[in-house]
N, C-alpha and C positions, 0 to 999 in steps of 0.2 A: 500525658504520655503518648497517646494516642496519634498526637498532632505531629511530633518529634520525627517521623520516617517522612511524612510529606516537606517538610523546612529540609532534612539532610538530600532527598531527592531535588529539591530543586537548588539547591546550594552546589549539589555534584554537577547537577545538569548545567547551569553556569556556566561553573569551571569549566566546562569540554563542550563549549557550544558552539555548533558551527552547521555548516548548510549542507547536503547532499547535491548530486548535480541533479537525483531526480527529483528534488524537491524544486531546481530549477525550471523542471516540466511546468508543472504547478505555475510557476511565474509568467511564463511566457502566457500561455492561453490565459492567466489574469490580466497583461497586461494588452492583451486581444480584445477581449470585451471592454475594457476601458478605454480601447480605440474607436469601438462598435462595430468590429469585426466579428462578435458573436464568442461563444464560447467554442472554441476552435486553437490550434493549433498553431494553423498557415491559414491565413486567410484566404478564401475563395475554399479550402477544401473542408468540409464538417470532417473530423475526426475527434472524438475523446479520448483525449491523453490523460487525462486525470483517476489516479485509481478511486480517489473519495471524494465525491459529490460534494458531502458538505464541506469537507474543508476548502474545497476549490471556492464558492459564494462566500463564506468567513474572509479568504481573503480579497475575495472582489469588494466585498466591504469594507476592508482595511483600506483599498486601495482607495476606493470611491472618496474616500475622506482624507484624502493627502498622504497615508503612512506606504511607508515604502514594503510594498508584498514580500522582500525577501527578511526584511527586520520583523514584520509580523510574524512570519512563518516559524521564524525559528523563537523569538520572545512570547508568541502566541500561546504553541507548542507546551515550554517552560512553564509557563500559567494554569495550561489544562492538564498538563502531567503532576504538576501538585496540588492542584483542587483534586486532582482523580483520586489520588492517596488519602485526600483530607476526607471525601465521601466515603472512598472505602472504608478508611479506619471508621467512621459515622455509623456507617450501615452493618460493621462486624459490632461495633458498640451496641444499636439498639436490638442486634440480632438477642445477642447473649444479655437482656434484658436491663444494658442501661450501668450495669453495674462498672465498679472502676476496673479498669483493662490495664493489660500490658502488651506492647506490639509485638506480633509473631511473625508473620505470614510479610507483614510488611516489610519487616529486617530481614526475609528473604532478600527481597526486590533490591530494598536501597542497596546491597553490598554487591550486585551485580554491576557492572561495570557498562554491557549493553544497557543497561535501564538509566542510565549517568547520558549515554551517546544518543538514545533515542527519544529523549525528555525534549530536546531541541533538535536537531537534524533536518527543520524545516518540511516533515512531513507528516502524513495523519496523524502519527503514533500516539500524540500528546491528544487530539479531540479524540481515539479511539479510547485510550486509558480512562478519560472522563465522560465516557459514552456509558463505559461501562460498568463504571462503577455508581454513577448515576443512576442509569437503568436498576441495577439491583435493589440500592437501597430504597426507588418507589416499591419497586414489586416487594418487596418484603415489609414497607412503611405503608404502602397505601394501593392495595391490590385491586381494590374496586375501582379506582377513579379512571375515566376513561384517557386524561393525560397521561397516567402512566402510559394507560395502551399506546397510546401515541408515541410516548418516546421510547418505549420498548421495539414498537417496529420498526424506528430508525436505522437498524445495522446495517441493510444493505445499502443506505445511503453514507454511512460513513465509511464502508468498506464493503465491494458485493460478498465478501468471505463470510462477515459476521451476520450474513442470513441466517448461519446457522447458531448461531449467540441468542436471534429475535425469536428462531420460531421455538428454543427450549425454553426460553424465558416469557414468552405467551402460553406455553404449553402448562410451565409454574402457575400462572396467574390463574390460568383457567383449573386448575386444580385446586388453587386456595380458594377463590370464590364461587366456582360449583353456579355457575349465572343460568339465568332463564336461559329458554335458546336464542329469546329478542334480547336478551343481555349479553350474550353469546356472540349474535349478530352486529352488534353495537358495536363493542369491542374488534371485532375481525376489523368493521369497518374502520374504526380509526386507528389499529395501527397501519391497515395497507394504504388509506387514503395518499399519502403521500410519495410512497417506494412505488405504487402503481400508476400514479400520475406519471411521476418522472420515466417509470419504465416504456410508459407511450412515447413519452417527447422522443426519448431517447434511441426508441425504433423509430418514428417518426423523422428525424434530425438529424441521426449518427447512421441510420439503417443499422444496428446494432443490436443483440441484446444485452451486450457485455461493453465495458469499455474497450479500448486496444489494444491494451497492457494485458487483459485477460486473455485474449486471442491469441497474442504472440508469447506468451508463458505458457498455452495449453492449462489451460486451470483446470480441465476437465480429465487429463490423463495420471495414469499411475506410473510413478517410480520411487516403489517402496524403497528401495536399495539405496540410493541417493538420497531420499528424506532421511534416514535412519540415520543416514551418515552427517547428515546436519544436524538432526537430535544429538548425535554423538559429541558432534562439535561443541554444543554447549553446557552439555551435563558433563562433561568428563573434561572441561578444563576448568570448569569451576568447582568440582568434586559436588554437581548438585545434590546426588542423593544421599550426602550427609546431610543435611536441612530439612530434604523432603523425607527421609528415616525421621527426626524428629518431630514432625508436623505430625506425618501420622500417627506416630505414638501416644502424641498428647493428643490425639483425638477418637483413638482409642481406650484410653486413658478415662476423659471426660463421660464420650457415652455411657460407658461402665455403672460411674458415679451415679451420671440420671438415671439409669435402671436399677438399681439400687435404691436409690432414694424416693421411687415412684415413679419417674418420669417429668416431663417435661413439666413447667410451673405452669398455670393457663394461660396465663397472658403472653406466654410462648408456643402456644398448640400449635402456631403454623410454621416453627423455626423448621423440623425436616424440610419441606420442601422449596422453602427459601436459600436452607442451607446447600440442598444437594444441586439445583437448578445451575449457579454455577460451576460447581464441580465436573456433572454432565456438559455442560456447555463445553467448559473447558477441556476435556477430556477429546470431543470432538474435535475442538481445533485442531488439536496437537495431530488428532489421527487426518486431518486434511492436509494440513501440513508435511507429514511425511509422506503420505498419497501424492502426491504430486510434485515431489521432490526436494520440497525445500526452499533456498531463499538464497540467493551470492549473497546476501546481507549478514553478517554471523549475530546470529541470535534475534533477531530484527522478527521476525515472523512466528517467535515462540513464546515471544512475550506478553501477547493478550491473549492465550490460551493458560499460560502458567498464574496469571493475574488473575483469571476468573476461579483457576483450581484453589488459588489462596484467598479468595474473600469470606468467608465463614469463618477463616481465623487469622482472619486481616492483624487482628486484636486478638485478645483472651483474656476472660476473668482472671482476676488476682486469685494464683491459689497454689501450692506449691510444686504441682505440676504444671501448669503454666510458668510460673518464673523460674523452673529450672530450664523448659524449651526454650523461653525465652532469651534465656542466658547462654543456651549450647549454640543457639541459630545466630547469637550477635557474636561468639568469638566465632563460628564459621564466616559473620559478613565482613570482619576486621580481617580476618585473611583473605580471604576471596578481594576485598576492598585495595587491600595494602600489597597482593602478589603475584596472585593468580591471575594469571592473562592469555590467548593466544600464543601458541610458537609461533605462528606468523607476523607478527604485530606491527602495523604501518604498509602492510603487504596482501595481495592476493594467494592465498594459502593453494597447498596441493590438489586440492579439492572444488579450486576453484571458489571458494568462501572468502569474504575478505571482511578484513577489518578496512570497513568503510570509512569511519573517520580518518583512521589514520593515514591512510591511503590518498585523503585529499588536505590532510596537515603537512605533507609530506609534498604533494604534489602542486600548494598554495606556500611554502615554504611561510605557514605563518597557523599559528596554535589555536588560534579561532577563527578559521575560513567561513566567514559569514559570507564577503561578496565575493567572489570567486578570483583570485589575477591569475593563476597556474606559474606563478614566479618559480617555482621549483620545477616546473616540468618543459624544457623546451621543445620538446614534440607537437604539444597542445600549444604553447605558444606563438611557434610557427606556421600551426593552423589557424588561429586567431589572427594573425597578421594578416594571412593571402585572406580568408573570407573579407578583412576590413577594407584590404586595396581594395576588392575586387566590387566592394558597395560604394566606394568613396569613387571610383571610376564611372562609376552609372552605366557602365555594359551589363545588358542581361548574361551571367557567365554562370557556368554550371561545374558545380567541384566534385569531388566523390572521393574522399577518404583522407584528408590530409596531405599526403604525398601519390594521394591516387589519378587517374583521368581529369583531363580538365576541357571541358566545350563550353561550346555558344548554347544558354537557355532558351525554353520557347517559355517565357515571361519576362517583366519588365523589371526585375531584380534580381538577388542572388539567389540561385536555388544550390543548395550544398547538404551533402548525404555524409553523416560523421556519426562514429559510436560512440560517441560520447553526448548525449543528445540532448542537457542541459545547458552544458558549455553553449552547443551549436545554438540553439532556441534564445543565445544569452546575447549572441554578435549577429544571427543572421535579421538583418531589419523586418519590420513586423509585416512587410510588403513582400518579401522573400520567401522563401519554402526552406525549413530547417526540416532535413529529412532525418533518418538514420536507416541502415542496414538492416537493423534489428527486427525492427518493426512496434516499436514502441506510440511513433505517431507516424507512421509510414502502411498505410493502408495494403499495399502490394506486399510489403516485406512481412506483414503482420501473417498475411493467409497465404504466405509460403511454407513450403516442408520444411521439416527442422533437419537438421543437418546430423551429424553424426559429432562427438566429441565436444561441443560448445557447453561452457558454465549453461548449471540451470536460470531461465530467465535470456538467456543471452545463445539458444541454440537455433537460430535464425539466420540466416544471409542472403540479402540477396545481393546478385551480381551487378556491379556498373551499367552492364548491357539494359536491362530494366530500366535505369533513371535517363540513359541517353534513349530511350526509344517513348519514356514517360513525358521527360519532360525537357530534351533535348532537340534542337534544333538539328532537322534528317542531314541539313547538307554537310553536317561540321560534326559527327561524331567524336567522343573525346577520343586522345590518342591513348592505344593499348587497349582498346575494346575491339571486337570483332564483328565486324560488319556482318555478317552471317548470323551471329546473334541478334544485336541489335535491331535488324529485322525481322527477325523470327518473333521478339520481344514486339515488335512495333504489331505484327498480324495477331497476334495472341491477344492483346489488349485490346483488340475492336471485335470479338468474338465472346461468344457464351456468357457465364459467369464472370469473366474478367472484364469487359465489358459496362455487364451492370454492376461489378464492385464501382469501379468510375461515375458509373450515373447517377448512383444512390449517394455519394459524397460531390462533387461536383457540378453538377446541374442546378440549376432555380430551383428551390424551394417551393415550387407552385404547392396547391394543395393535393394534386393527384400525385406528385413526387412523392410527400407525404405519404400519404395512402402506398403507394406501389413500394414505398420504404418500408414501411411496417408488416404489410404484407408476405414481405421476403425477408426480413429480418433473422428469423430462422435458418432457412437456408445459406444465407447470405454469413451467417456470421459461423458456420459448421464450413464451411466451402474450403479447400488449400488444393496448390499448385504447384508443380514441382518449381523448383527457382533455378533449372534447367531450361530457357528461353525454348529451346527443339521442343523439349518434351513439354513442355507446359502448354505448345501449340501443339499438339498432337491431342493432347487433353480437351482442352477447352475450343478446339476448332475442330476437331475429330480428324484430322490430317496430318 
């Protein structure tokens, strides 16, 4: 029984399987490295575009071996999102001692409809699901062994967010084994061995301490107001807290019994803290999540926090409190399954929230957009065409927004700035500079100010004037930019900080670049500019 949500989850996930364009991010910097261009972006400039570490090498190895990174990504995905369900239900199985179960927590998930969309969508979602459900059931099977530790501290390599997932579930660990302080010691050591390696490379490399994506999303600011309202988004068109009324109940319910009956059996002493470790985890998420506003994705960003709240009753003993939750949470996932959807559906909602799939079934005019054509959207397609003359021509040409400015590039291929920045990464040749406005893999655009009114994730711009002073040719600015900017844009960038933004991604690799990368990486990744060319020289030039 147990098994039965992990087969209907990847059976849904199928059905509605299709690609994100930012999982097309992912693609391109895989197919960079498979050039030996480096894990990069654009080559010549180091940036991390990738928000998960490890899925990015998952698929450099898919790739290395002949399969094509956008089939992996999203079949990958599929794979790790039903093993994650099969550990889970595993790990609520040996929690509650083994005995025959009935699925609870699980038949939450399956009957949600984001859990169907993010099972494949070609991005972490599917390695975080079975990150995490992996992680629990060592820590709760096998607390002493120093591989747990190990894979316990992997979260901020599969997402920098789920640091906070690794350090409660290290914090579990070290509560049920109670270790020496050299046992203590050991442990710390190998879960950080590898998150702190990479954290060097990655100040070293990127001059970073974050990826890009983190920069240009502000992962560090609050807006509670806007999280809440993404919260809202997803409990209140699914009627979540009918489901989540009955989970707590029956586990209310159950503690009861054990206190009554004695308490825990012994070969259960350690279930409290096994059990609650996700709980708290999860709890956390959710509050980071609305801390910083949320997610355009609907539902996308609350799903491995609500996953870790329901592992301790992943499952449940057969007992008639169990199979009546049982029973009330599977005709809420038959409705939730068969009706409940979005008022926006296929669309960018009021809130700036979208339903992501459907938005590119819609704009691929085809029901499983795995490789991208944008058949359904001639805006995109219009811009796909001038990018392909404009490589197929072999002029260094420089574009900026689809129907926006068009000049002569200072490089030997196409350099073009578009918000849509998977599509762009999809057609601009791997010799080219696929920018975007955003600041997603745009270095400049990332440690700009945010703008006022922009979707969260997407409150970023910078102006034309920027890339014709970046990476335009002086004597051929595009038309409709303002000369006055563009040079203001061109003195700003060989001054102060803006400056050493450019030399820390840019420059040879030598080993004192290194060094002077890591060194500033701190300051270097807090630093932003107005995306006002005047005022951002008045900033960083002090005139």
């Amino acid at each position: 029984m147990w098994l039965v949500p992990a087969v209907l989850v990847a059976c849904a996930g199928f059905e509605r399987r299709w690609m994100s364009d930012d999982a097309f991010i992912y693609v391109r910097t895989v197919r960079q490295v498979l050039a030996g261009n480096g894990p990069v972006f654009n080559a010549g400039e180091r940036v991390e575009s990738s928000t998960g570490t490890l899925w990015q090498w998952l698929l450099v190895a898919a790739g290395a071996v002949g399969v094509d990174p956008a089939s992996a990504a999203v079949y990958g995905g599929l794979v790790l999102t039903g093993a994650g369900f099969a550990l889970a239900g595993l790990g609520a199985l040996r929690l509650h001692g083994g005995r025959v179960a009935v699925p609870l927590g699980s038949l939450l998930l399956a009957g949600l409809p984001p859990v169907w969309d993010f099972a494949t969508s070609g991005l972490e979602t599917g390695l975080l699901t079975c990150w995490i459900a992996g992680a629990w059931l060592a820590l709760a099977t096998r607390p002493r062994s120093l591989a747990t530790s190990v894979l316990l501290g992997l979260g901020p390599l599969v997402r920098p967010d789920l640091g906070l997932v690794s350090a409660v579930f290290l914090g579990a660990q070290w509560l049920l084994v109670r270790p020496s302080w050299r046992g203590a010691l050991a442990g710390a050591g190998a879960a950080g061995a590898l998150p702190a390696v990479y954290e060097v490379f990655r100040a070293g490399y990127y001059g970073h301490l974050v990826p890009l994506p983190a920069v240009t999303k502000e992962a560090s600011r609050s807006l509670w107001g806007r999280g809440l309202e993404y919260l809202g988004d997803l409990v209140l068109t699914y009627a979540l807290w009918v489901p989540l009324v009955v989970v707590v109940v029956v586990v209310v319910v159950v503690a009861a019994v054990l206190v009554r009956g004695g308490g825990l059996r012994p070969v259960a002493a350690r279930v409290p803290v096994a059990a609650l470790a996700p709980v708290v985890a999860g709890v956390l998420c959710w509050m980071y999540v609305v801390k910083v506003g949320g997610d355009f994705m609907h539902g996308r960003m609350l799903l491995p926090g609500l996953l870790l709240m329901l592992l301790p009753v992943f499952v449940v003993p057969v007992s008639r409190a169990g199979v009546c939750a049982a029973v009330a949470v599977g005709a809420w996932a038959v409705v939730s399954a068969g009706w409940l959807r979005v008022p926006y559906e296929g669309t960018i909602g009021p809130a700036g929230i979208a339903d992501e799939r459907g938005v590119y079934v819609r704009q691929n005019a085809e029901p499983h957009p795995v490789h991208h054509t944008f058949a359904g959207s001639p805006y995109h397609l219009r811009y796909l065409r001038e990018v392909r003359e404009a490589a197929r021509s072999g002029a260094p040409t420089l574009l900026y927004g689809g129907n926006g400015p068009r000049g002569t590039a200072d490089s030997p291929s196409v350099t073009a700035s578009y918000v849509v920045l998977g599509l762009n990464g999809s057609v601009v040749p791997l010799g080219g500079a696929a920018l975007d406005p955003i600041g997603l893999a745009h270095p400049l655009a990332a440690h700009s100010e945010r703008i006022g009114g922009g979707r969260v994730g997407h409150d970023k711009w910078l102006p034309a004037a920027w890339l014709a002073a970046d990476r335009g040719v002086p004597s051929d600015p595009p038309p409709g930019t303002d000369p006055a900017q563009v040079a203001a844009a061109r003195r700003a960038l060989r001054c102060g900080a803006l400056a050493e933004l450019r030399a820390a991604t840019r420059d040879p690799l030598t080993p004192g670049r290194f060094v002077r990368n890591v060194a500033g990486a701190w300051e270097r990744t807090a630093f932003r500019f107005p995306n006002d060319p005047v005022a951002a020289e008045r900033k960083v030039c002090g005139r």
